[in-house]
Structure formats: structure tokens, C-alpha cells
N, CA and C atoms as a LAMMPS dump frame, in Angstrom:
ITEM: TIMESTEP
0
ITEM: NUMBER OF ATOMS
492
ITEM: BOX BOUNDS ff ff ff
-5.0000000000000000e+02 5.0000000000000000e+02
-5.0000000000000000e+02 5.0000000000000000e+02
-5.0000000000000000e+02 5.0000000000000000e+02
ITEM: ATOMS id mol type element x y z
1 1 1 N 62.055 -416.372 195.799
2 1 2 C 62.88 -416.93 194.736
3 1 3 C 62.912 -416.016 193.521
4 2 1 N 61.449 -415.336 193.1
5 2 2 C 61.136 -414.519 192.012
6 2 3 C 62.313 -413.353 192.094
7 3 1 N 62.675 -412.719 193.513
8 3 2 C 63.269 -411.672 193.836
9 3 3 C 65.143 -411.797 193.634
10 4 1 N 65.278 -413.097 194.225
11 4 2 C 66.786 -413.162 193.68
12 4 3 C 66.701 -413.538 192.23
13 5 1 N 65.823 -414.291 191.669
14 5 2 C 66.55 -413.883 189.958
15 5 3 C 66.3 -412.631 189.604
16 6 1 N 65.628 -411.992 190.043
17 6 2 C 65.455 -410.416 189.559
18 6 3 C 66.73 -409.765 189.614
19 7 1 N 67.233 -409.93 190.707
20 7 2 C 68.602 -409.056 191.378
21 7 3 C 69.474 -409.854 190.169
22 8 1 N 69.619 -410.854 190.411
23 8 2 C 70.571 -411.732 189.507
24 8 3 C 71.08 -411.358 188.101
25 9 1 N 69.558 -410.81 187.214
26 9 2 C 69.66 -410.334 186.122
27 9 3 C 70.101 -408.802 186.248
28 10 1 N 69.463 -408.156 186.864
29 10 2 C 69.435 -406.482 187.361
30 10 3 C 71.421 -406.603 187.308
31 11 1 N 71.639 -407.632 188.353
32 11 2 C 73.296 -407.723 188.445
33 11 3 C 74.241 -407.708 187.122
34 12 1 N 73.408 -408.4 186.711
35 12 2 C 74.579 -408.968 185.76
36 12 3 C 73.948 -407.713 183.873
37 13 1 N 73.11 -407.384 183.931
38 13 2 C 73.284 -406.612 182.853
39 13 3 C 73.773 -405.166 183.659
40 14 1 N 73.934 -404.444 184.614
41 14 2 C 74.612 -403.454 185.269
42 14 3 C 76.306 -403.577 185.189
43 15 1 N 76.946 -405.406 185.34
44 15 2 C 77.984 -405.475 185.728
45 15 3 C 78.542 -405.527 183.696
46 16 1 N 77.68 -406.326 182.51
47 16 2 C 77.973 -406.276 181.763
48 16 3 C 77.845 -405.121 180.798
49 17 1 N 77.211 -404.239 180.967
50 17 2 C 76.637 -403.009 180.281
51 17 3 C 78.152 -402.298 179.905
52 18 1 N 79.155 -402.414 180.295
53 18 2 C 80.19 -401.56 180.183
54 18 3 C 80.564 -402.098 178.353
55 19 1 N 80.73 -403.535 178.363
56 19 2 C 81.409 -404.379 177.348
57 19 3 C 80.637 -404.2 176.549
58 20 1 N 79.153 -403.824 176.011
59 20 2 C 78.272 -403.795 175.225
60 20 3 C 78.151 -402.259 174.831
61 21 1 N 79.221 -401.131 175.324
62 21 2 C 79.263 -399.519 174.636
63 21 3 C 79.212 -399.552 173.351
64 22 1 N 78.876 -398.776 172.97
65 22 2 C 79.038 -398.699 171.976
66 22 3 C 79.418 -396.649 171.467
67 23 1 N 80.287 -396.677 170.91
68 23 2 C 80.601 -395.223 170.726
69 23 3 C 79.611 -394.253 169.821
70 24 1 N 79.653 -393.759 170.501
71 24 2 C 78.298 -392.454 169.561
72 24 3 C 79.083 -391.385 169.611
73 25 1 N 78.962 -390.582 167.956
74 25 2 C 79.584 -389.708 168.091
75 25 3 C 78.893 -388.557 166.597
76 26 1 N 78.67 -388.034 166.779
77 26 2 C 77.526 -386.752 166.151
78 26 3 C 79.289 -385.863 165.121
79 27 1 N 78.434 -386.047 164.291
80 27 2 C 79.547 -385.07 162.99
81 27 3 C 78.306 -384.314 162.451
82 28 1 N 79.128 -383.371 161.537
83 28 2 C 78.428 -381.756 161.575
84 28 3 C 77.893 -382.26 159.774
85 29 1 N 78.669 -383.411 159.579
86 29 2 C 77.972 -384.219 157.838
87 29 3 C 78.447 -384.748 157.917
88 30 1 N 78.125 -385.505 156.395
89 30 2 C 78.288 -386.914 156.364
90 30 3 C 79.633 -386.912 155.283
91 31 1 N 80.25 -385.798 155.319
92 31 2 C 81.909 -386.507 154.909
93 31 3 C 83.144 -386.52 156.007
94 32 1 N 82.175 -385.917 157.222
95 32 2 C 83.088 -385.885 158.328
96 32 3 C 82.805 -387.226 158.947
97 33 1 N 81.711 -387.636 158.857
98 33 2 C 81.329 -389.257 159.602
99 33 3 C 82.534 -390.199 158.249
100 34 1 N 81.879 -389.792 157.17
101 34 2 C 82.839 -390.793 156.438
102 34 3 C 84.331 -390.715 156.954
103 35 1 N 84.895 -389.454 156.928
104 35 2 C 86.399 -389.487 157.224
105 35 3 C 87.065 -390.002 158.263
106 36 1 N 86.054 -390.201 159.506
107 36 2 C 86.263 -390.882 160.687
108 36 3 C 86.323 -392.02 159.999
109 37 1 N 85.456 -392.525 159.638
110 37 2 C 85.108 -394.505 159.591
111 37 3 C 86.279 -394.71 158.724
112 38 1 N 86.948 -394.169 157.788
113 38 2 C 87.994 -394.717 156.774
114 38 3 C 89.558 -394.016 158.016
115 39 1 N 89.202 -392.963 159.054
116 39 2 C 90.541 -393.148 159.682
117 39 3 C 90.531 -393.938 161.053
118 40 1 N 89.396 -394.711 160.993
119 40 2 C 89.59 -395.368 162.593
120 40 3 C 89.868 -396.929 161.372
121 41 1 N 89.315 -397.34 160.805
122 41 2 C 89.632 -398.603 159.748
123 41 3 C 91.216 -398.604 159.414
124 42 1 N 91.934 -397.256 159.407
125 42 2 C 93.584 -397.71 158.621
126 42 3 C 94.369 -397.635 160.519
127 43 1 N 93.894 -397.094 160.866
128 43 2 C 95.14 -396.711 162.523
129 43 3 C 94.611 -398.406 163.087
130 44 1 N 95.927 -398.576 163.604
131 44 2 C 95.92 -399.821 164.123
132 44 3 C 95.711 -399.586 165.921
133 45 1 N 95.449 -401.057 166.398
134 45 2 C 94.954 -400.521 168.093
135 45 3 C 96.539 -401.213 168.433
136 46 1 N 97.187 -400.605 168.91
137 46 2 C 98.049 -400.95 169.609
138 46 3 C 97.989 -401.982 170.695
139 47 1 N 97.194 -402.293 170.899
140 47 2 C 97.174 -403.242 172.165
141 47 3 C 96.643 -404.972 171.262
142 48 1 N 95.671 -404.335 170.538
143 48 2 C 95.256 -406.053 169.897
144 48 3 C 96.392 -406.054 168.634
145 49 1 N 96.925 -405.42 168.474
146 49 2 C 97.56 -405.35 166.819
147 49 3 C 97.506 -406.165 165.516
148 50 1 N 95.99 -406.697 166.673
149 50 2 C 95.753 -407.283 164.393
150 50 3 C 94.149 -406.8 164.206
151 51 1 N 93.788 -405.779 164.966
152 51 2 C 92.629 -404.901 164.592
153 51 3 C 93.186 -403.712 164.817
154 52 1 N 92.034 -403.406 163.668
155 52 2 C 92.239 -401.479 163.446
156 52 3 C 91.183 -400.961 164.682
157 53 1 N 91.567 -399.799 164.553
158 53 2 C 91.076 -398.939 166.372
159 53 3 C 89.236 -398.961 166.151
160 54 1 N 88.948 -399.154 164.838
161 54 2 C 87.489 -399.202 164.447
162 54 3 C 86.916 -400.376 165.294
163 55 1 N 87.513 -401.882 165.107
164 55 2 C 86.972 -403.554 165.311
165 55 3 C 87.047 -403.184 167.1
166 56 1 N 88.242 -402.803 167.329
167 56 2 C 88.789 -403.175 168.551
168 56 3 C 87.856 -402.399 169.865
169 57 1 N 87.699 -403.178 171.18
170 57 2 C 87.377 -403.053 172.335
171 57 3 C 87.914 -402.841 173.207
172 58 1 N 89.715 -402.597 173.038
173 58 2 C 90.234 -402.16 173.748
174 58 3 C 90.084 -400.687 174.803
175 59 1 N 90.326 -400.206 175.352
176 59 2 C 90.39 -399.219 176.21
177 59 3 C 91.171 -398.399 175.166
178 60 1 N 92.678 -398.579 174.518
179 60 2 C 93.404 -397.811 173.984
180 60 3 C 92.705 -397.622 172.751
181 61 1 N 92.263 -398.044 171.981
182 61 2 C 91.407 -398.26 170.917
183 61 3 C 90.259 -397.313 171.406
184 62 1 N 89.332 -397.215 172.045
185 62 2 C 88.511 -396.385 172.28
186 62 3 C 88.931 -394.543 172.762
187 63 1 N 89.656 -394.312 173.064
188 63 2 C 90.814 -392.864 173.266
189 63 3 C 91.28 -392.513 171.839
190 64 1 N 91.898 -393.914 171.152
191 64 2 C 92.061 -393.473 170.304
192 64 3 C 90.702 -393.03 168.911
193 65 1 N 89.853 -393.7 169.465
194 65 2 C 88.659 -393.128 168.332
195 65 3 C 88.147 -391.628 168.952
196 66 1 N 88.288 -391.782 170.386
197 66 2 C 88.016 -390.39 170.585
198 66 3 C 88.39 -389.433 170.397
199 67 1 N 90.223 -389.591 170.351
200 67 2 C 91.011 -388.32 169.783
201 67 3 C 90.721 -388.048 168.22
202 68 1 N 90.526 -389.337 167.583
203 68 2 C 89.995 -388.925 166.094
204 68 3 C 89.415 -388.166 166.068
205 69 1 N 88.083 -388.325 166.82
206 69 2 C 86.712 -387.678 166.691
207 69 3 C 87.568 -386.121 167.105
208 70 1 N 87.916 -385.878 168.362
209 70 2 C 88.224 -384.466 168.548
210 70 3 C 88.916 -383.828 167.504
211 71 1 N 89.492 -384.552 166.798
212 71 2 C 90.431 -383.522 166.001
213 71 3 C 90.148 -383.673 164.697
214 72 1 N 89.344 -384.464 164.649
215 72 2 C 88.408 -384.091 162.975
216 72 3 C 87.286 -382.521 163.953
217 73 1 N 86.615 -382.644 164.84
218 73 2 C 86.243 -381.597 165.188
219 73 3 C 86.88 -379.995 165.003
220 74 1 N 88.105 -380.602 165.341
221 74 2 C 89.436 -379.393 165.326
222 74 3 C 89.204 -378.798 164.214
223 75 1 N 88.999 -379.36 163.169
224 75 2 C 88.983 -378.699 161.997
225 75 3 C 90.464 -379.373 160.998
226 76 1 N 91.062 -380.382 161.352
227 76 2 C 92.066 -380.77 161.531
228 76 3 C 91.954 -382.012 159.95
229 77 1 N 92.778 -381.8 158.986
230 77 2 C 92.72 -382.71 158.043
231 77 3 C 93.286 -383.71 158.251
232 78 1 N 92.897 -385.335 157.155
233 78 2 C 93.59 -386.565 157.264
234 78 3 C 94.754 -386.656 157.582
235 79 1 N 95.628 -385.853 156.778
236 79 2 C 97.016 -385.937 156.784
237 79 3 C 97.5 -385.154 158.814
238 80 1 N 97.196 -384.237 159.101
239 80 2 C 97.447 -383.19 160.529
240 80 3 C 97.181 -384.601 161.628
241 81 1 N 95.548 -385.545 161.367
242 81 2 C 95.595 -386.166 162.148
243 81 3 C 96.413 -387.781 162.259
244 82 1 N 97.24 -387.919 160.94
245 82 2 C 97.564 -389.287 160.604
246 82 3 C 98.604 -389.207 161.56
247 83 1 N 99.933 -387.86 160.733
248 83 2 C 100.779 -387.439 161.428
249 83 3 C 100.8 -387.166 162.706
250 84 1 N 99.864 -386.905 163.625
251 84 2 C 99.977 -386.545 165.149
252 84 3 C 99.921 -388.137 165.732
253 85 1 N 98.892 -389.308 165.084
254 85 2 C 99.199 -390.246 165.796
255 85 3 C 100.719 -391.329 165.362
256 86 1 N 101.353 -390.843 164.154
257 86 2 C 102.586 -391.473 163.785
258 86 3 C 103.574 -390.915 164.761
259 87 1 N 103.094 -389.629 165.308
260 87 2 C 104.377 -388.496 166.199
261 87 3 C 104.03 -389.78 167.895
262 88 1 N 103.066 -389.828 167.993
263 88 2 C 102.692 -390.37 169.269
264 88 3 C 102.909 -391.708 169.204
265 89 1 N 102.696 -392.278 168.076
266 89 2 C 102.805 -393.96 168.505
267 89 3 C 103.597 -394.647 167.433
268 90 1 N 104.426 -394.241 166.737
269 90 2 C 105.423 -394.467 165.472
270 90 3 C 104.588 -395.574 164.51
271 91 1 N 105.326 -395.567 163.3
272 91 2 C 104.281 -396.261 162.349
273 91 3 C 104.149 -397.299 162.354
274 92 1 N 103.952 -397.865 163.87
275 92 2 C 103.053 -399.085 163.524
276 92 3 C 101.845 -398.768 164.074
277 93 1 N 101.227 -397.57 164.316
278 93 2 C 100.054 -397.664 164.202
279 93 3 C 99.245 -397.231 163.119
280 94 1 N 99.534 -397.601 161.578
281 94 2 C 99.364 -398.38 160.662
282 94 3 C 98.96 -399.504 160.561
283 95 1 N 97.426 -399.497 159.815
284 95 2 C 97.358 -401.209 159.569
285 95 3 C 98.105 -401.461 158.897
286 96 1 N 98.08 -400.73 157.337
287 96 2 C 98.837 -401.285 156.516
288 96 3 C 100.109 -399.787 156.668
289 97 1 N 101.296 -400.28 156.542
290 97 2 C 102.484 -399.838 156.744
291 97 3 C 102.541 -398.689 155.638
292 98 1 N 102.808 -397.631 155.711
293 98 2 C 103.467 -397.222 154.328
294 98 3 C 105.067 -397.524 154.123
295 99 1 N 105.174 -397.395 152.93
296 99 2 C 106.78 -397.368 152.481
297 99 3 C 107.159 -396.573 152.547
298 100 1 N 108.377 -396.974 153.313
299 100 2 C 109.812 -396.005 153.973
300 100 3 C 110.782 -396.446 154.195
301 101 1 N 111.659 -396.183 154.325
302 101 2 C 113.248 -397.119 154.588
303 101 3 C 112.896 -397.82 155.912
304 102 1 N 112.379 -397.818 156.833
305 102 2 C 111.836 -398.513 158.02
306 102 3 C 111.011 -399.765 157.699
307 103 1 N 110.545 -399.47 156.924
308 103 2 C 109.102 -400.725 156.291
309 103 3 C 109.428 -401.116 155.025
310 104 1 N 110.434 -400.926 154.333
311 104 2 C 110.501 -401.525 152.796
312 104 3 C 110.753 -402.631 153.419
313 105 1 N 111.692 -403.758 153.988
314 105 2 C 111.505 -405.013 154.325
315 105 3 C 110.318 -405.404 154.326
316 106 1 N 109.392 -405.069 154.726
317 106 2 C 108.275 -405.475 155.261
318 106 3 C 107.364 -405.765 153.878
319 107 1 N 107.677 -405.059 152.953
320 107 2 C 106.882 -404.893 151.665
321 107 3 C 108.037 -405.514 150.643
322 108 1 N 109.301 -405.939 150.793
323 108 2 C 110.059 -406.708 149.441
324 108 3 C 110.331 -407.67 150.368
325 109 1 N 110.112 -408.157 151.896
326 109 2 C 110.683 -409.717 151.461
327 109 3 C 109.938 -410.368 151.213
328 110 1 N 108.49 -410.508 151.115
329 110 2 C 107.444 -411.577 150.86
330 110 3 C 107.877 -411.737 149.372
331 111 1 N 108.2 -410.82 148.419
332 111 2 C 108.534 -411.316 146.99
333 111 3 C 109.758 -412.034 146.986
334 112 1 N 110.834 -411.255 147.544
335 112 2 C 112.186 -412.33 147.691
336 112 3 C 112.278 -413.223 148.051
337 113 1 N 111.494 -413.632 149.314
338 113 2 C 111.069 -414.953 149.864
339 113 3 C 110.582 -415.698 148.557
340 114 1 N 109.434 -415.309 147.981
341 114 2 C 108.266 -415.947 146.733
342 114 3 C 109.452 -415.96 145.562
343 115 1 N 110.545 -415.328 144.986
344 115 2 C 111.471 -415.79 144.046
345 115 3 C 112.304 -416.666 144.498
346 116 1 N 112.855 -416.355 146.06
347 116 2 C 113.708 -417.722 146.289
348 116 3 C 113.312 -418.984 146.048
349 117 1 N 111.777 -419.48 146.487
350 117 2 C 111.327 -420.911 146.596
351 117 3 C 111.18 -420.965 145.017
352 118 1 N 110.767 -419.795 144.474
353 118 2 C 110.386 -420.707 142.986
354 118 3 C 111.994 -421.04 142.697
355 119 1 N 112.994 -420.644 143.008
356 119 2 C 114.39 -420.822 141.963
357 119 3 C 115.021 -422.097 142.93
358 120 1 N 114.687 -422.027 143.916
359 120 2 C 115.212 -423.573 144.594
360 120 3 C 114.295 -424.303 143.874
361 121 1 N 112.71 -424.778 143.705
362 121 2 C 111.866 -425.573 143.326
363 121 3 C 112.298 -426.018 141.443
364 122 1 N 112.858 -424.618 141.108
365 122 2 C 113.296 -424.67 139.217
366 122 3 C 114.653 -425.763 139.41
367 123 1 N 115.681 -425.259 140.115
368 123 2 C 116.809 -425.84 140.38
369 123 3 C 116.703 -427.509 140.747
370 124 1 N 115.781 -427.375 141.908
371 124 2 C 115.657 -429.346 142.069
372 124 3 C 115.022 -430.331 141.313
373 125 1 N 114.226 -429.496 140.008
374 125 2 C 113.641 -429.821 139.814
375 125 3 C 114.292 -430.622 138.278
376 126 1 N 115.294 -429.31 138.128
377 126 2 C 116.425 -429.545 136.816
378 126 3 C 117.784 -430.365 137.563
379 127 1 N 117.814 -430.818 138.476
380 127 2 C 118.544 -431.352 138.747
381 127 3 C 118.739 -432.935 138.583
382 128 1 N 116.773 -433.169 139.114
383 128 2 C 116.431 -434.783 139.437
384 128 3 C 115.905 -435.08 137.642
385 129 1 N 115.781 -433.98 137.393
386 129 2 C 115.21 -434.138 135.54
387 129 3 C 117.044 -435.12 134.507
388 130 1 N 117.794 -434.102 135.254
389 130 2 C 119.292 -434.345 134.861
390 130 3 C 119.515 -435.84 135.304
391 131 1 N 119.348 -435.871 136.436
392 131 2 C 120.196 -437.298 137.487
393 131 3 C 119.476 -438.185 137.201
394 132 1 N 118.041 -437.984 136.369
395 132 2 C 117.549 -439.364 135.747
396 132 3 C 118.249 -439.73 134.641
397 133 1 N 117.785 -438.673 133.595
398 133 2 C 118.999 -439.145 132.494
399 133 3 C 120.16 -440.066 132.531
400 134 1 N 121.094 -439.097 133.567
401 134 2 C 122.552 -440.063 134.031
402 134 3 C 121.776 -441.416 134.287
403 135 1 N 121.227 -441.576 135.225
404 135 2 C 121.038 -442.769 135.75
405 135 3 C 120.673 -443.855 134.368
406 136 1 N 119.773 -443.365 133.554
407 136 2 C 119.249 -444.338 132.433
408 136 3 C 120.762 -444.821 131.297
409 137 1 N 121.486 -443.797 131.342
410 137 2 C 122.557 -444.157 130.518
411 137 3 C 123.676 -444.882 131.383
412 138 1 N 123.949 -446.634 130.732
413 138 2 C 124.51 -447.237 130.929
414 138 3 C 125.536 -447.792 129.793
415 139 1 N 126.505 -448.038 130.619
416 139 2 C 127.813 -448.404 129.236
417 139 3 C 127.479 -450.07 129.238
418 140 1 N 128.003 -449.819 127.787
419 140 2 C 128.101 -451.006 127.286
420 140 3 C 128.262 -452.422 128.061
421 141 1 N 129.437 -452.164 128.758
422 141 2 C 130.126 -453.211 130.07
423 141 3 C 129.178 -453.673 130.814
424 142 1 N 128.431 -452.306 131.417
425 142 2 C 127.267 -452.066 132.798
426 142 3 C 126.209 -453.285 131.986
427 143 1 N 125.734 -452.97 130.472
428 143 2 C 124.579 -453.762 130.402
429 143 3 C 124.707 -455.141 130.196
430 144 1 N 126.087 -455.523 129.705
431 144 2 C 126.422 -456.696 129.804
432 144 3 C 126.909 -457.619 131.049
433 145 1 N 127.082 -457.002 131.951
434 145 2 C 127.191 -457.479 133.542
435 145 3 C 125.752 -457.97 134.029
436 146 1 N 124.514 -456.751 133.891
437 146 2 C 123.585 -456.368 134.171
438 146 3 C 122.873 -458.029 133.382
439 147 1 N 122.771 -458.101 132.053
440 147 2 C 121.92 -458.975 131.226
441 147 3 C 122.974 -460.345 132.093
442 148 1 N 124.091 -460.675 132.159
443 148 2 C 124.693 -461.66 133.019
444 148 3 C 124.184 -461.809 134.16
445 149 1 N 123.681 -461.164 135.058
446 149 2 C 123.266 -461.258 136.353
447 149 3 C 121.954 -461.601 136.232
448 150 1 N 121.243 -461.287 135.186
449 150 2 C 119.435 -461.294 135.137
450 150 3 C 119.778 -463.019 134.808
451 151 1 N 120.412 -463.691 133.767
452 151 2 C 120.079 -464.383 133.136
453 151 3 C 120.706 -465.863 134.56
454 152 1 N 121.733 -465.156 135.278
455 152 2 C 121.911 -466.316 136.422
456 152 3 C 120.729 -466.109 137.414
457 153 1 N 120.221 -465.077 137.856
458 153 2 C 118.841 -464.905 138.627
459 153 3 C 118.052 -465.664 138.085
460 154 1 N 117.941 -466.03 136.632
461 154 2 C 116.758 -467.093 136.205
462 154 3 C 116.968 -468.216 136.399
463 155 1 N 117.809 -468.43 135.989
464 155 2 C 119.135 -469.908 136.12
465 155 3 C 118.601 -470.052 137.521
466 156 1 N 119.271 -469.597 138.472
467 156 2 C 119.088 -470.108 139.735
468 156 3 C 117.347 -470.392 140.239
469 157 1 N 116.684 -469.331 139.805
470 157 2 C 115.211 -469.497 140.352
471 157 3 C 114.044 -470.718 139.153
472 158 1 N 114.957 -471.068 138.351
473 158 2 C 114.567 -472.467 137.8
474 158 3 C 114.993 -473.697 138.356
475 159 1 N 116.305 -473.437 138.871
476 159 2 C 116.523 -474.406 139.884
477 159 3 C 115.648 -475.105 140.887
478 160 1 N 115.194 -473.891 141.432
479 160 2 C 114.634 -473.97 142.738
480 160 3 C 113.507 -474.492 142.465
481 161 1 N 112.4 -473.555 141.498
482 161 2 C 111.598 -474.364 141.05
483 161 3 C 111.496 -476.303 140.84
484 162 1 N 112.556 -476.528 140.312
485 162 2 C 112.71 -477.916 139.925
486 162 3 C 112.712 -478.493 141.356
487 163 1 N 113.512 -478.508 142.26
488 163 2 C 113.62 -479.293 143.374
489 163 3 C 112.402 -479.095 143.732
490 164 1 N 111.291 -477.998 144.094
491 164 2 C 110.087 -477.858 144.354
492 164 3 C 109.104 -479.277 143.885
């Protein structure tokens, strides 16, 4: 019995060991380690696309930290390596987008959206402010119909009372 849980475990950390990698990767200092960690944090993983290639466990995500790594090796600056993966995978592999005629939507409609609701919310708001007013102003006629009708509503519900 001792022998199949042995295998059992032996199995299963052999079959899980893949998912638990973790990437190691040796820089020549520590502004080349920094420059990695701030360019695997902005490139997005194409496959999860709401993690950067840093979080992500993807397969594509891991190639892509590796090509980082090679070409910060290269000798290759931020900008040589941003541009080679914008040439290869267009800018959405960007977390955050830069601005360009491609992506300005992306960066002015959340405000246009955020001015529209406030100017519908100003507008209904001056509207029902208005349509009370109207409503409170009554003509002369209106309140004298109005005080006629209250005063037979009493009339009648004294009636009733009485037969009670």
C-alpha cells in the first residue's frame, strides 16, 4: 500500500512540475534585470490579454519573456526591443496602449462617454426642476374648480359618516 502512494506522489509532482517553472534568467547587472521586469510588466500576453507577459503562464507569454531576455542580451535598447515586438504582434501588445490615430478612441471615449452622462443627468435634471414649477402654478379657474371639488368630497364623506 506504502508503495502505491509513493508512485502516486512521485506521479503527480513529475506530471505537475511543468506548471510550477518558474523562469530564471542571469543579467550581466542589475539595470539589465531591472529593464527586463519593467519590459515584461508593459508587453501584454496575447493569449490571456488582461495580463502582461510578466503575470502570465501562458506558453506565448513565456517565448515572449524569452525573446526579451535575448535581446536585452543583444545589446538591444527599450525602444529596438518595444518596436520589434509592435513589428511582430501590432500594438496591442501593449498593456497600456500608446496614443496614435489607431488608439485615440480608446483614450477620448471614456471622457466623452463621462461628459455625455453628466449633460443628460444636468438636462433631466433641469427639466423635472422646470416641470415642477409648471405643475405648482395653477390659474385662478383651476383653484377654484379644485377648492369646489375638495369642499363636495367633504360634503359627501359627512354624509356617509352620518348614515354610519
Amino acid at each position: 500500500m506504502k508503495s502505491w502512494f509513493g508512485i502516486l506522489i512521485l506521479f503527480s509532482v513529475v506530471v505537475s512540475g511543468p506548471a510550477f517553472a518558474i523562469d530564471v534568467y542571469e543579467f550581466p547587472d542589475e539595470q539589465t534585470r531591472e529593464r527586463y521586469q519593467d519590459l515584461t510588466w508593459e508587453l501584454r500576453c496575447p493569449k490571456c490579454q488582461n495580463q502582461n507577459i510578466a503575470d502570465s503562464n501562458a506558453p506565448i507569454a513565456q517565448d515572449l519573456r524569452r525573446e526579451v531576455h535575448r535581446l536585452l542580451m543583444d545589446g538591444r535598447s527599450d525602444k529596438e526591443i518595444v518596436d520589434f515586438m509592435v513589428e511582430r504582434y501590432g500594438d496591442f501588445v501593449f498593456y497600456r496602449p500608446r496614443m496614435s490615430g489607431h488608439t485615440v478612441v480608446l483614450w477620448i471615449a471614456p471622457l466623452v462617454l463621462v461628459l455625455i452622462g453628466v449633460s443628460v443627468v444636468m438636462i433631466l435634471g433641469r427639466r423635472n426642476r422646470n416641470a415642477g414649477r409648471d405643475g405648482d402654478a395653477l390659474s385662478a379657474g383651476d383653484r377654484e374648480r379644485l377648492k369646489q371639488l375638495l369642499e363636495e368630497a367633504d360634503h359627501l364623506s359627512d354624509k356617509k359618516n352620518d348614515k354610519s
